[in-house]
Residue frames relative to the residue before (quaternion, step in Angstrom):
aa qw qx qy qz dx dy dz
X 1.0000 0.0000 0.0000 0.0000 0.00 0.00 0.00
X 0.4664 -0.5941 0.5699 0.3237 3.67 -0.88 1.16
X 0.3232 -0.6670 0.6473 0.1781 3.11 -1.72 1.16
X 0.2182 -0.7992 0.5547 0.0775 3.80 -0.87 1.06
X 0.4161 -0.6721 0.5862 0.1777 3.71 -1.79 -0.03
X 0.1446 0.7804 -0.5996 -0.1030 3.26 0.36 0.51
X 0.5100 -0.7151 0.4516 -0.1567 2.26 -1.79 1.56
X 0.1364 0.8603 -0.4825 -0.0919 3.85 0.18 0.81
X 0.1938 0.8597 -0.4676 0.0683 3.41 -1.03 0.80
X 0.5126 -0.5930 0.4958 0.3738 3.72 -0.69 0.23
X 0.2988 -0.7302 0.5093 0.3437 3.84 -0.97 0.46
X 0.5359 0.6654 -0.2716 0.4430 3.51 1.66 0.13
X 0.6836 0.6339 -0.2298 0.2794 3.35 1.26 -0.49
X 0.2425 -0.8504 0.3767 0.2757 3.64 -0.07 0.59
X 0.4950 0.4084 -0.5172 0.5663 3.57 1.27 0.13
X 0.6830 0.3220 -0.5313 0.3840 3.86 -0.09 0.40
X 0.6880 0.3845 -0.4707 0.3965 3.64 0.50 -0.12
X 0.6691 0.5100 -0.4272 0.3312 3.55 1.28 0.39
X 0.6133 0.4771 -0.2226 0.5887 3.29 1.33 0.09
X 0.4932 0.6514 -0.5007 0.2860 3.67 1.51 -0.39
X 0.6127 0.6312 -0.2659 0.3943 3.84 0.62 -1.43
X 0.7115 0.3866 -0.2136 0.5466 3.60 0.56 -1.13
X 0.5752 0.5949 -0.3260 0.4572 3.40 0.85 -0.59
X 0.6560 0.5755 -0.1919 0.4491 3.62 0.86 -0.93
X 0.7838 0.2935 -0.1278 0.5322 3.34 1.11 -1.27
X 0.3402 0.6179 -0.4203 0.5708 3.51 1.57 0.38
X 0.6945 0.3867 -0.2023 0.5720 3.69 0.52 -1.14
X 0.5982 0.4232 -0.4417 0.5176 4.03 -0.02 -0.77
X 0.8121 0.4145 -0.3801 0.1557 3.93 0.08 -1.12
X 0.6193 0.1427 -0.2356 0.7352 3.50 1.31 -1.13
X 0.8554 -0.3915 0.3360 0.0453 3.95 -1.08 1.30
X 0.5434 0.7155 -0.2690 0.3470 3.04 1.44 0.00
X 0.4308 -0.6448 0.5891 0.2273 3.95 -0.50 0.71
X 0.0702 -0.6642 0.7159 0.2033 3.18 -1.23 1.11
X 0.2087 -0.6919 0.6910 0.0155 3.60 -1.68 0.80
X 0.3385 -0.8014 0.4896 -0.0590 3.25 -0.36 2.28
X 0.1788 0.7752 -0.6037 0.0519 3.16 -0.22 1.26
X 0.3689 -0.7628 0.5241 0.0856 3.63 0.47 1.84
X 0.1048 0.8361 -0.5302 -0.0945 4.14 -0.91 0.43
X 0.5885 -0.6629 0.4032 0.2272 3.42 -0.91 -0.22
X 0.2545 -0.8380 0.4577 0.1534 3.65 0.93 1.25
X 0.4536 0.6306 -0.3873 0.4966 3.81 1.04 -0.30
X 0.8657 0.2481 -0.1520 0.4073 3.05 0.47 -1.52
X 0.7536 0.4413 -0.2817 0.3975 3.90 0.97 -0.68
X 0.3990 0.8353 -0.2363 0.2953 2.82 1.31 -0.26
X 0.7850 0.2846 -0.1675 0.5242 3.57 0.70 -1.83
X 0.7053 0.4839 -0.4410 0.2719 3.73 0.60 0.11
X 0.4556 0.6140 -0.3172 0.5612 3.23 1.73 0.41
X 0.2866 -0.7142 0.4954 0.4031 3.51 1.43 -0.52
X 0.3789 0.6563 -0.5538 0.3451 3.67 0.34 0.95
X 0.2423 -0.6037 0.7050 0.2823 3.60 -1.42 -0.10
X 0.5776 -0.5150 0.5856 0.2412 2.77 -2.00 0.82
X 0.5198 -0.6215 0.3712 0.4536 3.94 -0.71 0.33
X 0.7167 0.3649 -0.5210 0.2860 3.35 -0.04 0.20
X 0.5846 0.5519 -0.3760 0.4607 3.40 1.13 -0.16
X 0.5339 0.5085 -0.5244 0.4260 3.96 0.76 -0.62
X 0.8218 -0.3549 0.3763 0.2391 3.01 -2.03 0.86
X 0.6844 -0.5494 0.3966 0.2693 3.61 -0.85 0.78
X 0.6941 0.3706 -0.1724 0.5926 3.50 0.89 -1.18
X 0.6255 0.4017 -0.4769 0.4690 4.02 0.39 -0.23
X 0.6148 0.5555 -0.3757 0.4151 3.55 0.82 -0.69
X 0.8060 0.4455 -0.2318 0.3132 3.26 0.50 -0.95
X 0.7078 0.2241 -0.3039 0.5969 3.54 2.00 -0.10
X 0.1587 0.6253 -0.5542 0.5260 3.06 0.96 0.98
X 0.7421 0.4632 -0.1407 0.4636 3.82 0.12 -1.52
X 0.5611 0.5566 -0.2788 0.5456 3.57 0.81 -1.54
X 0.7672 0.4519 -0.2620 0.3721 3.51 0.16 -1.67
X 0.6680 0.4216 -0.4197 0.4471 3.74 0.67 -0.84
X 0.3624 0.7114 -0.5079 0.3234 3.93 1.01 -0.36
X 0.7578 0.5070 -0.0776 0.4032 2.71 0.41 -2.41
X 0.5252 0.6243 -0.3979 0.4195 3.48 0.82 -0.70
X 0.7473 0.5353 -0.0792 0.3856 2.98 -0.02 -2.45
X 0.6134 0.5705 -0.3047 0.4533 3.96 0.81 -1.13
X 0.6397 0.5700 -0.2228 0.4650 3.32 1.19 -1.88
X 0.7223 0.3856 -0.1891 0.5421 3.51 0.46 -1.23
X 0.4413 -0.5924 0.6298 0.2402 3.92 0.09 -0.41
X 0.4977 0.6243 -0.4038 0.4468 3.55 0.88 0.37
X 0.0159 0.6805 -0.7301 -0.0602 4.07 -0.31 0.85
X 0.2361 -0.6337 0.7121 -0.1889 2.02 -2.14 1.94
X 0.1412 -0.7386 0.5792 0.3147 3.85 -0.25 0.01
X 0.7394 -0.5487 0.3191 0.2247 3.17 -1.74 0.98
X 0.7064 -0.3357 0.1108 0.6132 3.43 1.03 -0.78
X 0.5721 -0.7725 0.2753 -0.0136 2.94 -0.22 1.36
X 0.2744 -0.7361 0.3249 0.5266 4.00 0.57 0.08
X 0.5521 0.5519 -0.3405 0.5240 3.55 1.22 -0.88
X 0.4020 0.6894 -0.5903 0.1211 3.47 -0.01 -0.23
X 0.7962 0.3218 -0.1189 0.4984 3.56 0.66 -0.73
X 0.4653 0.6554 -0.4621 0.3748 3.69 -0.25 0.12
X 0.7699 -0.4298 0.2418 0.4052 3.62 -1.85 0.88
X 0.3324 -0.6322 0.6801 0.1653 3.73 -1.46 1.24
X 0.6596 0.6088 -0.4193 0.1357 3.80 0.03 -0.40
X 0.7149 0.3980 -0.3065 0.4863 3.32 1.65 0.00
X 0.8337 0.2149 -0.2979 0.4124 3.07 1.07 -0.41
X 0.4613 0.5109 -0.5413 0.4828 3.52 1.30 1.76
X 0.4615 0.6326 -0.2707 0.5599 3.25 1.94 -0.12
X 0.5706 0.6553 -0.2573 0.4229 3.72 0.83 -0.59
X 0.7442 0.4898 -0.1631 0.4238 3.15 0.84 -1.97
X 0.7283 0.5549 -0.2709 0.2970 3.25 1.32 -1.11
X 0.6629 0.5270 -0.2476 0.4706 3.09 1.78 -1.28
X 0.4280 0.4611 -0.5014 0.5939 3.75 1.17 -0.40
X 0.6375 0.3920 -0.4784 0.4594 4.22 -0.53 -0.70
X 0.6478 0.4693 -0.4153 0.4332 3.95 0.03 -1.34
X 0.7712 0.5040 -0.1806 0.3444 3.60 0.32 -1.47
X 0.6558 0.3563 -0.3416 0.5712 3.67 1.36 0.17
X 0.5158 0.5202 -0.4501 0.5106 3.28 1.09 -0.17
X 0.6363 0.5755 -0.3478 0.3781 3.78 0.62 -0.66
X 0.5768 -0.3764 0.4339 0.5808 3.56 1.08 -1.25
X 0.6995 0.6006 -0.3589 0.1459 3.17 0.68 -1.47
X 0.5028 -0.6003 0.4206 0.4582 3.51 -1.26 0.53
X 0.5689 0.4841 -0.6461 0.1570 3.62 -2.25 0.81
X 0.6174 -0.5905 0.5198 -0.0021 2.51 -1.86 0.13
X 0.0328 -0.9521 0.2994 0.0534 3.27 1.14 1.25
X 0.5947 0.3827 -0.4080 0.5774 3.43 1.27 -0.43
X 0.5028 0.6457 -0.3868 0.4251 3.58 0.33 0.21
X 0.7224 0.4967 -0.2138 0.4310 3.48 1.03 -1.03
X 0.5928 0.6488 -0.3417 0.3330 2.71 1.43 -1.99
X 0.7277 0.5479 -0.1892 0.3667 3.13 0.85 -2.11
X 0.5435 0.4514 -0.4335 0.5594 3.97 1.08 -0.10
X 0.5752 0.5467 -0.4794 0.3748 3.48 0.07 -1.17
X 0.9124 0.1156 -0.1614 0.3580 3.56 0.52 -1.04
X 0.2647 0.6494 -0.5384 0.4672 3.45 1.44 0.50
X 0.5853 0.6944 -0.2799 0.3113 3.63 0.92 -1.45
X 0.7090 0.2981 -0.0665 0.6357 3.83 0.89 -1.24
X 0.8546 0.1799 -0.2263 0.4314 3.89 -0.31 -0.62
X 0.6576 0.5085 -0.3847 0.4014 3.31 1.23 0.29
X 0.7492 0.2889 -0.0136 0.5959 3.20 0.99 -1.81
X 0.0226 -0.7965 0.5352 0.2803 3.98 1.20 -0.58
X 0.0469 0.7020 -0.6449 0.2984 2.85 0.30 1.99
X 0.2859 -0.8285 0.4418 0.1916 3.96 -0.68 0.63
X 0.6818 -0.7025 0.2022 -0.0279 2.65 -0.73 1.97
X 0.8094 0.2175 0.0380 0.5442 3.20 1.37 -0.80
X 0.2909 0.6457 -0.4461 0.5472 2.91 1.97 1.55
X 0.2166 -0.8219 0.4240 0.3126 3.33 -0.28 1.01
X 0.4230 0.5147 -0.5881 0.4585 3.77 0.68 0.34
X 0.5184 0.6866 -0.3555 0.3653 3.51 0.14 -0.99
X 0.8275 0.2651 -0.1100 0.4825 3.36 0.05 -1.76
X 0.4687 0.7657 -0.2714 0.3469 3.61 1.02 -0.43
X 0.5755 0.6272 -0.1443 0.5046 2.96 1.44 -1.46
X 0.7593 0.5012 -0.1401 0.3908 2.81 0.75 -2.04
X 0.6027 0.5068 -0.3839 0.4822 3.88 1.26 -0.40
X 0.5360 0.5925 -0.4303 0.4200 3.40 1.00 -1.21
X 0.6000 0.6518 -0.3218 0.3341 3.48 0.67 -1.76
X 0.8066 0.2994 -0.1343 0.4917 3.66 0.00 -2.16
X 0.7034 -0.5433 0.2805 0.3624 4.25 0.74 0.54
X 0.4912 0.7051 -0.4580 0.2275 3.39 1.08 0.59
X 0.3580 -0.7134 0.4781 0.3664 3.74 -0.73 0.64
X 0.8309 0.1138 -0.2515 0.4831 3.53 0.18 -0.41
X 0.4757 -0.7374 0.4620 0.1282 3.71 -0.87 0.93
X 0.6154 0.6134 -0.1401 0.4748 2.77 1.33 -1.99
X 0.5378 0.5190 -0.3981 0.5319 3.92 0.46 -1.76
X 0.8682 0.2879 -0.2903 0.2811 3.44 -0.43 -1.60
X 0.3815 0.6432 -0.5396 0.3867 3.59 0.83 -0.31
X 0.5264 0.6377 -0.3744 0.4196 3.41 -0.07 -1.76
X 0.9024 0.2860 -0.2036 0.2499 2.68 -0.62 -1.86
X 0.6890 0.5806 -0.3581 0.2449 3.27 0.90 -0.80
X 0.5276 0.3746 -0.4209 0.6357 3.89 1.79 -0.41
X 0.4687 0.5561 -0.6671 0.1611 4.16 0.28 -0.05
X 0.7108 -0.4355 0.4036 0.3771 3.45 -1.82 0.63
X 0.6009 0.4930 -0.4843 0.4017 3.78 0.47 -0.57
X 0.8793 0.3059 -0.2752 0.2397 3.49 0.21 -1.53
X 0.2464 0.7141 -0.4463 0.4796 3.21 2.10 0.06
X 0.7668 0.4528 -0.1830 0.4165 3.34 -0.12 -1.65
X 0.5119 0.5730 -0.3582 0.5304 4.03 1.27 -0.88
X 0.6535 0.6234 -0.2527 0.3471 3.61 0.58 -1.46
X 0.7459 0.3516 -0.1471 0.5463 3.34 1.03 -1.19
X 0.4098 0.7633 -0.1962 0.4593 2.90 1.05 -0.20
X 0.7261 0.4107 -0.0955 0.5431 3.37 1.15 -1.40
X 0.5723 0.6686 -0.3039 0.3649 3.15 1.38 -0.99
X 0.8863 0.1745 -0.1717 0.3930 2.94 0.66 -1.51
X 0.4739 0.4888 -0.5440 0.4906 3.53 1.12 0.59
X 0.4896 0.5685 -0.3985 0.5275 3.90 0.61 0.38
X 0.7499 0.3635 -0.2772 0.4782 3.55 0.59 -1.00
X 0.5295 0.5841 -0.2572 0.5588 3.93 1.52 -0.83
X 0.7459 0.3588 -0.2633 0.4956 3.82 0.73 -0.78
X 0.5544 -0.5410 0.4351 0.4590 4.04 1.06 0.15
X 0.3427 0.8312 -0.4212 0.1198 3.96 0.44 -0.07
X 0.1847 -0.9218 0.3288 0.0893 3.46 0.66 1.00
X 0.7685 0.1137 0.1097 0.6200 3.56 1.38 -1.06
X 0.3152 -0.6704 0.6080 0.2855 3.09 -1.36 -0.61
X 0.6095 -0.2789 -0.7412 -0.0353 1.60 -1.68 1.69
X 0.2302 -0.7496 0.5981 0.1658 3.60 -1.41 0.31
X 0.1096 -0.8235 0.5493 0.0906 3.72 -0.88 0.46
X 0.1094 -0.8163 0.5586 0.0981 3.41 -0.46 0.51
X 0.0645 0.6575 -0.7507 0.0078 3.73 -1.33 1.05
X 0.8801 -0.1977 -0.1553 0.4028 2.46 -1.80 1.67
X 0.9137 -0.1146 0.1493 0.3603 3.35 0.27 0.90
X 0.7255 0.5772 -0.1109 0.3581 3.41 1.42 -0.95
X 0.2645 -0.8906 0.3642 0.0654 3.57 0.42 0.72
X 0.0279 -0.8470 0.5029 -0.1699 3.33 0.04 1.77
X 0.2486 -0.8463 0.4662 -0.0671 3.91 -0.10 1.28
X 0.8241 0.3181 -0.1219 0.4526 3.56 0.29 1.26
X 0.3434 -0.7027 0.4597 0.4207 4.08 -0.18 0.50
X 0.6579 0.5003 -0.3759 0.4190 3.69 0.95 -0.69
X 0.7854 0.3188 -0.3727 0.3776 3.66 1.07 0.63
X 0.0937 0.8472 -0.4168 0.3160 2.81 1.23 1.44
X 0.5020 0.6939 -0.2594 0.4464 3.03 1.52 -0.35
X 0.6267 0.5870 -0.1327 0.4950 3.34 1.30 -1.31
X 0.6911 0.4865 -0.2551 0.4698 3.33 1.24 -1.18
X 0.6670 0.6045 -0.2850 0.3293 3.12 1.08 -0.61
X 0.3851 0.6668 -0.2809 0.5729 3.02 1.85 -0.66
X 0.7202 0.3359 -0.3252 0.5125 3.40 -0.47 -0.95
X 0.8401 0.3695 -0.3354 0.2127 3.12 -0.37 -1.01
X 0.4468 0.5731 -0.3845 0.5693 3.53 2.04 -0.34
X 0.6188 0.6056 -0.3951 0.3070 3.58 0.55 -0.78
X 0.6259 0.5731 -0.1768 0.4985 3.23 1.30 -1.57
X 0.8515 0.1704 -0.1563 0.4705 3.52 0.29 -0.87
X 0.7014 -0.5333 0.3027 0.3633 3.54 0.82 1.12
């Protein structure tokens, strides 16, 4: 049985679309499945006693923002400061990621880390808006899916809705503090700038 990362993360977050890419090619080298378990920072958030990001304090927001600059600059990765989309409904395009995951598990052709990594290339790159269903459509066409439409559907259907929450609260049970978080074999790493760490493990594991 393939050994996997599961992966928690907001499709809104710009420290996960900086760490999303490397993340991928972290997984392709030592063999590992990533397993997208997209969440809702709204929701996992307040039982940790955090704030979702629009609610945190004016000044955390603003070097929060500053910081992903600094990040993105470091990494060669262009990001835009704050996008207009930046805010707006999560249920389709955290609803996407899952049906694109369901739909390779089926057989079907794509390329789910591939999407994920559009979904958010899509907003903090291009501030293209996420939760247009032309928009995301594209994005399936993009990551090899044949039927865009089907997966749409699926992605507001009650199951993957109900998956979504789902993630949340098995995120809040597993200690998940933020987004994005990645877990190997158990281990719980919080943040793209500790990708490093993951990499470790996963070098550990495969020798």
């Amino acid at each position: 049985m393939a050994k996997t990362i599961d992966y928690y993360y907001s499709t809104r977050s710009n420290f996960t679309y900086l760490g999303a890419a490397r993340l991928n090619a972290l997984a392709k080298t030592h063999g590992r499945t990533i397993v997208h378990r997209p969440i809702l920072l709204s929701v996992t958030m307040p039982p940790i006693g955090g704030l979702p990001f629009g609610e945190r304090p004016t000044m955390l927001r603003h070097y929060a923002m500053n910081d992903a600059l600094r990040c993105a600059a470091h990494l060669g990765v262009p990001v835009l400061r704050e996008p207009i989309h930046h805010e707006g409904p999560v249920e389709l395009p955290s609803g996407i990621v899952i049906a694109g995951q369901r739909a390779v598990g089926r057989g079907e052709a794509g390329d789910i880390d591939l999407l994920s990594l559009l979904v958010l290339q899509a907003l903090w790159r291009d501030d293209r808006d996420i939760a247009d269903a032309a928009v995301v459509a594209e994005l399936c066409a993009e990551a090899g899916y044949a039927d865009p439409k089907a997966l749409l559907a699926e992605a507001l259907s009650t199951a993957v809705q109900a998956e979504l929450a789902r993630n949340c609260r098995e995120a809040i049970m597993r200690g998940v503090i933020g987004a994005p978080s990645y877990f190997v074999d158990g281990e719980n790493f919080y943040g793209q700038d500790r990708l490093d760490y993951v990499e470790r493990a996963l070098a550990r594991d495969t020798g």
